[in-house]
C-alpha positions in Angstrom: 83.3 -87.0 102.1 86.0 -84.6 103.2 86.7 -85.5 106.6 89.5 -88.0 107.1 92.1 -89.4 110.1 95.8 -88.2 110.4 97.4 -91.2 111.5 100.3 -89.2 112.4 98.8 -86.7 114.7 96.1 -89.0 115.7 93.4 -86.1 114.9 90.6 -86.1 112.9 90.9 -83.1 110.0 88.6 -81.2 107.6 89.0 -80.1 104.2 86.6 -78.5 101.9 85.8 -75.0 99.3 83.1 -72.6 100.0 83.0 -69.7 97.5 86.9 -70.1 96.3 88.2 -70.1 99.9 89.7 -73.4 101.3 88.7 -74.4 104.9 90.8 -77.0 106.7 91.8 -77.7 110.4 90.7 -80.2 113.2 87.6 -81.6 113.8 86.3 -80.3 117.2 83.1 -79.9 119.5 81.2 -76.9 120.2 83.3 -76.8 123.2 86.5 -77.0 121.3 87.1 -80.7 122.5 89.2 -82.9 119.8 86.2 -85.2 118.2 86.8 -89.3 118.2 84.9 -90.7 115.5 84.3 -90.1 112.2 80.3 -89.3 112.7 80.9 -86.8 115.2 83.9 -85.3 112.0 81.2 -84.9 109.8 79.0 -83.3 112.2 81.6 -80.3 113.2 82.5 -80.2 108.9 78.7 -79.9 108.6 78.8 -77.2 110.9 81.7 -75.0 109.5 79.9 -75.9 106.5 77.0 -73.7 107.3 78.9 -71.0 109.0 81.4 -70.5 106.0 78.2 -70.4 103.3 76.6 -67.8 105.8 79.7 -65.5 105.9 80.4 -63.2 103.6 83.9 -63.5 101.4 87.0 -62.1 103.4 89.5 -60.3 101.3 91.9 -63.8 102.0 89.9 -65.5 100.2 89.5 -62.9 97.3 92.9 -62.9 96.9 93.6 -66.6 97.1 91.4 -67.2 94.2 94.3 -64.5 91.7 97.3 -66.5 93.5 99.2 -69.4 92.7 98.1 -70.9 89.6 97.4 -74.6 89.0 99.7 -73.3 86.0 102.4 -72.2 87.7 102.5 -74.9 90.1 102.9 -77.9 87.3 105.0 -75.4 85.2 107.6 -74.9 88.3 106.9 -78.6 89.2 107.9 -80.2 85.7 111.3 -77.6 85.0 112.7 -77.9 88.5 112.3 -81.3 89.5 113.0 -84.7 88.5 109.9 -85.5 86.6 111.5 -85.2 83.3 113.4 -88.3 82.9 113.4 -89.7 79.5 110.8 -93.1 80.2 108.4 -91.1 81.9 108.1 -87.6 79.9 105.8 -88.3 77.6 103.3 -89.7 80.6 104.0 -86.4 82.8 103.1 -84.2 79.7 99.7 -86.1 79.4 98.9 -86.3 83.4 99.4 -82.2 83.3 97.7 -81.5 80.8 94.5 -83.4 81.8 95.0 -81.5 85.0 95.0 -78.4 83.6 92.0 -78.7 81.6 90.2 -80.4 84.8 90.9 -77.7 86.8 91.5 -74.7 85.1 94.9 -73.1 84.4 94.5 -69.6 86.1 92.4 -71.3 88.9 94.3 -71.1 92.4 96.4 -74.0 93.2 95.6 -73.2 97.2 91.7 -73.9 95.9 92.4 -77.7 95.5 90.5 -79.9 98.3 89.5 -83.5 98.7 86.3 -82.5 96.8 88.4 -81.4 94.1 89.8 -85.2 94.0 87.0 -86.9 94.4 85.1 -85.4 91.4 88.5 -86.0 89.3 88.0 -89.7 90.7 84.8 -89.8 88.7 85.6 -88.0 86.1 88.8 -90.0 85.4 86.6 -93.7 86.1 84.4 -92.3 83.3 87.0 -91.4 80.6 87.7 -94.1 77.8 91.7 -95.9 77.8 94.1 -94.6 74.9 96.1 -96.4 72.7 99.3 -95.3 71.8 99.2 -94.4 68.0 102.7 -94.4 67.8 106.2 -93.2 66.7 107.3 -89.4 65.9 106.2 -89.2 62.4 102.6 -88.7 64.1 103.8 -87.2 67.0 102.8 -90.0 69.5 99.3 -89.4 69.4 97.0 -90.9 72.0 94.1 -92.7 70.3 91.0 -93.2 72.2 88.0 -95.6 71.0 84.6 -95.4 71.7 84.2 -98.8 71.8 87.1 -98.9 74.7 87.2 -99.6 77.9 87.2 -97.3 80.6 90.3 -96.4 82.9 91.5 -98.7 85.4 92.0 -97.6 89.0 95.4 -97.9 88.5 95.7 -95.3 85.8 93.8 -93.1 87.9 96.3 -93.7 90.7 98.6 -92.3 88.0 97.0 -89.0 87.5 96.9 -88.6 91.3 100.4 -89.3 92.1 101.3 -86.7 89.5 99.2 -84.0 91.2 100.5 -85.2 95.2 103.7 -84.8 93.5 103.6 -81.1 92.2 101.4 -80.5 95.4 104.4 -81.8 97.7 106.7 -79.6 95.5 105.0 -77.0 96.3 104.8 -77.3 99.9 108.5 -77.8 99.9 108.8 -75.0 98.8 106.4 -72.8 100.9 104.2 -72.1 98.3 101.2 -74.4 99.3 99.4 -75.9 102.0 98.8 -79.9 102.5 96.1 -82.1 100.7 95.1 -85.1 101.2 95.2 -87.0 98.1 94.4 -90.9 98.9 95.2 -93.6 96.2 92.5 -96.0 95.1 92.8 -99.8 96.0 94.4 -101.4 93.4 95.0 -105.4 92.9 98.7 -106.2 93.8 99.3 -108.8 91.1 102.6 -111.1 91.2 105.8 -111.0 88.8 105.2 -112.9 85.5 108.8 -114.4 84.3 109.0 -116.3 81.0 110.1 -119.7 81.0 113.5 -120.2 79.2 112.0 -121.7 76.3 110.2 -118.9 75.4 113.0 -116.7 75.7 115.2 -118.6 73.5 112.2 -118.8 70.8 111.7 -115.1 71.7 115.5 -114.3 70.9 115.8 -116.4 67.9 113.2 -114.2 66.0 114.2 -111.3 67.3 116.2 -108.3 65.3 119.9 -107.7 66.0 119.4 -104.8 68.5 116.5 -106.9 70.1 118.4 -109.9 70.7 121.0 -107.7 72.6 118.7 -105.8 75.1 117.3 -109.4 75.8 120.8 -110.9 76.7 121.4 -108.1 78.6 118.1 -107.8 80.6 118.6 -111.8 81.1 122.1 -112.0 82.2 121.1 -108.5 84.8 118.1 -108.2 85.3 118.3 -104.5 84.0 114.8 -102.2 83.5 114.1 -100.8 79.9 114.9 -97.3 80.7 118.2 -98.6 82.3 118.8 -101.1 79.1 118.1 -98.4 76.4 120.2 -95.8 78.1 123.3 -98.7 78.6 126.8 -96.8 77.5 129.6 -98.5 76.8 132.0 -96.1 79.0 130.0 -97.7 81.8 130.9 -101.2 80.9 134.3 -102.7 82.3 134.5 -106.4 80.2 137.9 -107.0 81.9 136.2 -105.9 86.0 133.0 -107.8 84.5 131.1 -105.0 86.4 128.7 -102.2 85.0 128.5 -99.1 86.6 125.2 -97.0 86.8 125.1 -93.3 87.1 122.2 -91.8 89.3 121.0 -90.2 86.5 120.1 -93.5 84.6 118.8 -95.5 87.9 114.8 -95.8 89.0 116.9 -94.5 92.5 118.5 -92.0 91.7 121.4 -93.6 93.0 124.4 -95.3 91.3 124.6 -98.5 91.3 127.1 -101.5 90.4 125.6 -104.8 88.3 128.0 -107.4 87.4 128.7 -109.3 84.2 128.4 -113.1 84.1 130.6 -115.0 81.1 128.0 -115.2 78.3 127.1 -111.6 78.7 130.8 -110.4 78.8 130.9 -113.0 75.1 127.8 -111.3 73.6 129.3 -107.6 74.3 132.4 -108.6 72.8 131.0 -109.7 70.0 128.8 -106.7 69.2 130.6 -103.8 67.6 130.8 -100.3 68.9 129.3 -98.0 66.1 128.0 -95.3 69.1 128.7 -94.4 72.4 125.0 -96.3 73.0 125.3 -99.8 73.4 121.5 -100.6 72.1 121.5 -99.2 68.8 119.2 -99.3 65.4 121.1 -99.4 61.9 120.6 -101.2 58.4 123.9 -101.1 57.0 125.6 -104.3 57.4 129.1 -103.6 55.9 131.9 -100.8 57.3 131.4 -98.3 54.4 127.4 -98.6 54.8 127.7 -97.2 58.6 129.6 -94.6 57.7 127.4 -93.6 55.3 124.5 -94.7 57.6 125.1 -94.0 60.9 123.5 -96.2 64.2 121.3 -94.3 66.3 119.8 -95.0 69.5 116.7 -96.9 69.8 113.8 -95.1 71.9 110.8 -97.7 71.9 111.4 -101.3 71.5 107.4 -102.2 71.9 107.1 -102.6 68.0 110.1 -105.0 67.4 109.5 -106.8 70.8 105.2 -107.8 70.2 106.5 -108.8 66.4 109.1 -111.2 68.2 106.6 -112.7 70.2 104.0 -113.0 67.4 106.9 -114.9 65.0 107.3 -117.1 68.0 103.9 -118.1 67.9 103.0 -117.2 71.5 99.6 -115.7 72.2 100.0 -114.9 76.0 101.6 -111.6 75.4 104.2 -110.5 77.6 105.9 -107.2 78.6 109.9 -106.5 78.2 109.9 -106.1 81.7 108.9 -109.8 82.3 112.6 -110.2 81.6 113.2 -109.1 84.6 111.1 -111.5 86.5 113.2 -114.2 84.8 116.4 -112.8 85.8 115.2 -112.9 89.9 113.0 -116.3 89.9 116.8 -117.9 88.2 118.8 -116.2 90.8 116.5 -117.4 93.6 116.1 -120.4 93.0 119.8 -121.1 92.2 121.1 -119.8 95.4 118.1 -119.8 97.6 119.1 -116.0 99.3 116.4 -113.1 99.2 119.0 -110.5 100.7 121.6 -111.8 97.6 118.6 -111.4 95.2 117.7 -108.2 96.8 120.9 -106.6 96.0 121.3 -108.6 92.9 118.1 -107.0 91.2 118.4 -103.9 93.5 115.7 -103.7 95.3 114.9 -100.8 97.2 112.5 -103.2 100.0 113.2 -106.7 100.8 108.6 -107.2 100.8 109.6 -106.5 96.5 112.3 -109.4 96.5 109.9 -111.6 98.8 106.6 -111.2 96.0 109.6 -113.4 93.4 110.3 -115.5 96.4 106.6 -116.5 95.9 107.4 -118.0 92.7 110.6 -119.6 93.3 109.2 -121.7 96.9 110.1 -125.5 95.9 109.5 -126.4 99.3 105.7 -124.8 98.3 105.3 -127.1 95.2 106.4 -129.6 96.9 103.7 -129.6 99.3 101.0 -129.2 96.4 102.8 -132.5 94.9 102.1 -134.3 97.9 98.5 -134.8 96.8 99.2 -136.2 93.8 97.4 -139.6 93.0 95.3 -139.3 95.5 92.6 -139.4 92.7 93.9 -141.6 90.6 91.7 -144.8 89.8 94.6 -147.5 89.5 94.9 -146.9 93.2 92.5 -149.1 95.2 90.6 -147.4 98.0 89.4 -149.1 100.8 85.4 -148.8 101.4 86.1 -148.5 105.1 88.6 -148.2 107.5 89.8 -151.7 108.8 88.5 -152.7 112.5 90.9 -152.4 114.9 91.7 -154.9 118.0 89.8 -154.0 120.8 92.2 -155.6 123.8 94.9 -158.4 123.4 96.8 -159.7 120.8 94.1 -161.2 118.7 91.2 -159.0 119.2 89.2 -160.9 121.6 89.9 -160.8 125.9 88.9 -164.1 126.1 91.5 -165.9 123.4 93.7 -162.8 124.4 94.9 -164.7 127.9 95.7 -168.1 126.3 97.9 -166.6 123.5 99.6 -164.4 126.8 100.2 -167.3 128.6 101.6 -169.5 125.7 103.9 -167.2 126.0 105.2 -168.0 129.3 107.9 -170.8 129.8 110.0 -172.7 132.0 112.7 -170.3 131.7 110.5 -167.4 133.3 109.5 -165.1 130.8 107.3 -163.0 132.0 104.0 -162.7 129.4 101.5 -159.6 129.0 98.8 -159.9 131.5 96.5 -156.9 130.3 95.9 -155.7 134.0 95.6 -158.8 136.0 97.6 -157.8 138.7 101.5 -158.4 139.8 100.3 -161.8 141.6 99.0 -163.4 138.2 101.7 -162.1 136.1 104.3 -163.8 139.0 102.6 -167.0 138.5 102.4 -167.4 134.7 105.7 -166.2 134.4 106.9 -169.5 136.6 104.6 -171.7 135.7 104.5 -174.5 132.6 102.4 -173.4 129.9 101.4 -177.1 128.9 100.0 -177.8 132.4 98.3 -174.4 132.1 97.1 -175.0 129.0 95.6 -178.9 130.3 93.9 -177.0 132.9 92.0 -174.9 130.4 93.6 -171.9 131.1 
């Protein structure tokens, strides 16, 4: 289906190919009245359908098939904009080149409708996952399995973020014309922190350079990309502050994070062989650097699921997860989203608000209100006691004796249940022994 609503013009649009040429525009009536549902959208797409596969090809669309490449357009795309940073290259390289073979690289980029995404859609929910083979010495091969699962909707969301990204570029820059690309529904799952202990067990069997990036991510809450990229010109021990360049931010923005005591110890501790603070070496003595320099680590995936397997834990979890333990500790120490929120900056307070879901003690503590409600030592009742029905001992007719034992010389005046002012004037004066001799 190629017809779709534009919520910001309040219009429904069209969008399809007929023999290389691309037809889009508002839906509209024979009488050139705006349509205002979607049946009577695919009627008037229907229609221009018909009238675009009876006319013959105008010389625009001859020569929008030898235009702008698909080539072109991811090659401009990639060289002069921001999609080379370091953690996501190696992703971007394998979205365009997918593309490219999906559509063609001398095909026209101007050629690419809603059609063209929703047969990538099925293409990509049919293709099998890829493992990561690993490391430079095979040239970070993708691996794919026959025997694997296919892709998830959220990889697919991947591929089409990359093409509404070059497609946006190039409509920046005047050299295309808008697509609608939609995003598949995805499951929005919660933050997964590790507990404390798990961390220290983590840590302990962790390698030197390991142990570091954990502290750090801990004490800061820092990404991967931002913790593997740390410099130690950016660190001020004596301000206790560390200052992020835009260039090493998921922003793009510079940014200030601040240094608690036991990080400020750890970095003290750890020597500077490099300008980078996380760094790989084997030589253990002065004269062994030198002749064995430190160089920056790239991946920490190997050294981080060996950690967790030495530490015996079988739920795997990411290096990121760090950084769900960083905000759940700061949440629940000061109780303050908008002091979290700048703490783990956070571009949206509804990001900080999915950790306040895990750090709500006033949340558990309703859960814990059920507790032993099931348990046998506690005796529960058959039925619900009976209740008095009028008076103080259940019955009317004992009810007005105990009332008026109640009365006394002195005047107190006793419950009369309704009897009127005149009987509750005379019990209250009268002698409850001669009341009660009278059989009253």
């Amino acid at each position: 289906m190629t017809v779709y609503y534009n919520k910001s013009r309040n219009k429904w649009m069209y969008d399809f190919e007929r023999s290389g040429q691309r037809h889009a525009g508002y839906c509209s009536t024979e009488t050139g009245e705006p349509v205002t549902s979607k049946r009577a959208a695919q009627a008037c797409e229907a229609r221009l359908k018909r009238l675009a596969e009876t006319a013959s090809p105008t010389t625009a669309g001859a020569s929008l098939a030898c235009c702008y490449t698909v080539e072109q357009l991811f090659a401009d795309y990639v060289s002069q904009s921001a999609a080379t940073k370091r953690s996501f290259e190696g992703n971007i390289r394998r979205y365009v080149t997918e593309w490219l073979d999906f559509l063609g690289r001398q095909t026209a980029a101007a050629s690419i409708t809603t059609d063209t995404i929703e047969r990538f859609i099925e293409h990509s929910r049919s293709q099998r996952r890829g493992v990561y083979s690993g490391g430079p010495r095979k040239g970070g091969a993708i691996a794919v399995k026959s025997d694997a699962p296919t892709r998830s909707d959220s990889t697919t969301n991947r591929y089409l973020a990359s093409l509404r990204a070059a497609i946006n570029w190039g409509v920046k820059n005047g050299k295309l014309a808008p697509v609608c690309i939609r995003s598949l529904d995805e499951p929005a799952e919660l933050p997964t922190p590790i507990s404390p202990q798990l961390v220290t067990a983590i840590w302990a069997k962790a390698p030197p350079h390991l142990r570091l990036a954990i502290t750090i991510a801990v004490h800061t809450g820092l990404r991967l990309d931002e913790t593997l990229s740390l410099r130690w010109s950016w660190i001020d021990i004596e301000a206790r502050t560390i200052t992020l360049p835009g260039r090493a931010t998921k922003s793009k923005a510079g940014q200030i994070v601040y240094i608690n005591d036991d990080l400020a110890a750890a970095l003290e501790g750890t020597p500077h062989h490099c300008d980078t603070v996380i760094a790989y070496t084997r030589a253990t003595t002065p004269d062994a650097v030198k002749r064995h320099p430190p160089r920056p680590i790239k991946s920490m995936k190997r050294a981080w699921q060996s950690a967790q397997a030495a530490a015996g834990i079988t739920q795997p979890y990411r290096f990121h997860d760090l950084r769900a333990t960083f905000c759940t500790a700061v949440l629940r120490a000061n109780n303050n989203p908008i002091a979290l929120k700048s703490a783990a900056r956070h571009a949206s307070l509804s990001t900080t608000m999915r950790y306040a879901k895990l750090a709500d003690d006033s949340v558990r503590q309703a859960f814990d209100a059920t507790a032993g409600l099931l348990n046998p030592q506690t005796p529960t009742p058959n039925k619900r006691p009976a209740r008095p029905r009028s008076g103080v001992g259940g019955n009317k007719k004992h009810s007005i004796f105990n009332a008026v034992c109640l009365a006394s010389r002195k005047g107190f005046e006793p419950l009369t249940y309704g009897l009127g002012n005149r009987c509750s004037i005379l019990l209250s004066y009268r002698d409850a022994s001669a009341l009660r001799a009278r059989g009253l």
